[in-house]
N, C-alpha and C positions, 0 to 999 in steps of 0.2 A: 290517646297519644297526642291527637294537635293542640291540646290543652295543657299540657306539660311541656310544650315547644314555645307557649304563648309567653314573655313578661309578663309578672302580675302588674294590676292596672292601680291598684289602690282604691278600687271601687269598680262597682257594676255597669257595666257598658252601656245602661241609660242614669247614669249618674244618682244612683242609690246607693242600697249595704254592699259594703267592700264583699267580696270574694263571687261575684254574678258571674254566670255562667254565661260564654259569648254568644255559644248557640241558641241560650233562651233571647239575647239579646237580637240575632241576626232573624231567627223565629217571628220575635213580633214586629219586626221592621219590614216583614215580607206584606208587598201588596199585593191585590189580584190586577192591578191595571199597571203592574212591570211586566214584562213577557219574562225578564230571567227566571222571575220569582211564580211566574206562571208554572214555567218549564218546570222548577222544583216542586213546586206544589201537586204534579202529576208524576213525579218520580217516586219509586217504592221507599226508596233506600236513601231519602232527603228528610231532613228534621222538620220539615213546612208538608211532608206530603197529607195528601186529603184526597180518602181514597172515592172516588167520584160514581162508583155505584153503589156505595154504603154510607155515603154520607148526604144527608139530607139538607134543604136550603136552609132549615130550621136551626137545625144542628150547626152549618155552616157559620150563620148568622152568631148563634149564642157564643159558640168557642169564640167569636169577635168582639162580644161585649152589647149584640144588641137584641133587646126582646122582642118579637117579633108580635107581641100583644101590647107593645107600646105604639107611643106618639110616631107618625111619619119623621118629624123632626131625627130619629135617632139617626133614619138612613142618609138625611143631607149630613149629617155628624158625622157617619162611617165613610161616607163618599169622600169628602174633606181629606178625614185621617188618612185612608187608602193614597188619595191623590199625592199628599204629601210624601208618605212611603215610597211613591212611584220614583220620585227622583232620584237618580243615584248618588249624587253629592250630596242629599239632604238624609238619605237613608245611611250613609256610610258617616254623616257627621251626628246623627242618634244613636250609630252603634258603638260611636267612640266613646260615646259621653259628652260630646262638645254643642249638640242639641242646635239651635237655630243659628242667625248669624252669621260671619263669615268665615273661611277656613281659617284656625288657629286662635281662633279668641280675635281677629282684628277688626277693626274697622271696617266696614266695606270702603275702598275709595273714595276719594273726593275730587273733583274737577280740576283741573287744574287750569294754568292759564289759557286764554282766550272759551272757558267754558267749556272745555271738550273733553272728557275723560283721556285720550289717549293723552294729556300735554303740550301735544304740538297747535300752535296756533292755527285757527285756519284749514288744520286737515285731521284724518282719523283713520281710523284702522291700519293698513299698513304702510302707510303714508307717514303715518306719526311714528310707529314704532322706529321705522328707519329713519326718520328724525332725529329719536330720540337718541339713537345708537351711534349717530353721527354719520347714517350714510344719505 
């Protein structure tokens, strides 16, 4: 039913073949070092759960992509990925499809005068903003 409430997207939530399912997409965006994603992952009735006395580190491990008869390397690799998952702005812009970068396709910012990202010469943070707003 919340898939029939969604807009189609014109393609798969990590920017592949049109018609992805969002849940497969939110699925593999889950890390173990988010606590939200934690909390899901020990819930019966969540699409990430992993049931924690029949699932083994093994089992764990492969459903993730890593052979546990391989190179140490695969786990700094899994760490990496996991970490990056962790973020919510970074995990919410892989589920869109919009993948690294900054929100929307832009540019990150650029400095502005006197060197200071907020713009205002000379100050920063809220200093600048009310600057810039003219107060």
């Amino acid at each position: 039913m919340a898939d029939s409430m969604m807009p189609p997207r014109g393609g798969d939530p990590m920017g592949g073949n049109p018609g992805g399912n969002p849940m497969d997409a939110m699925k593999s965006n889950m890390s173990i070092m988010n606590p939200v994603d934690m909390a899901g992952m020990k819930s019966p009735n969540h699409p990430g759960y992993i049931d924690p006395q029949k699932t083994t580190v093994r089992q764990y491990f492969q459903q993730n992509g890593v052979d546990v008869d391989g190179p140490v390397i695969q786990l700094v690799k899994f760490a990496q990925d996991q970490a990056g998952k962790a973020n919510p702005i970074q995990k919410m812009r892989n589920i869109s499809g919009q993948g690294g970068g900054s929100p929307g396709g832009m540019p990150p910012p650029q400095p502005q005068a006197g060197g200071q990202p907020g713009g205002a010469q000379g100050g920063s943070g809220l200093e600048a903003l009310m600057s810039e707003m003219g107060g």
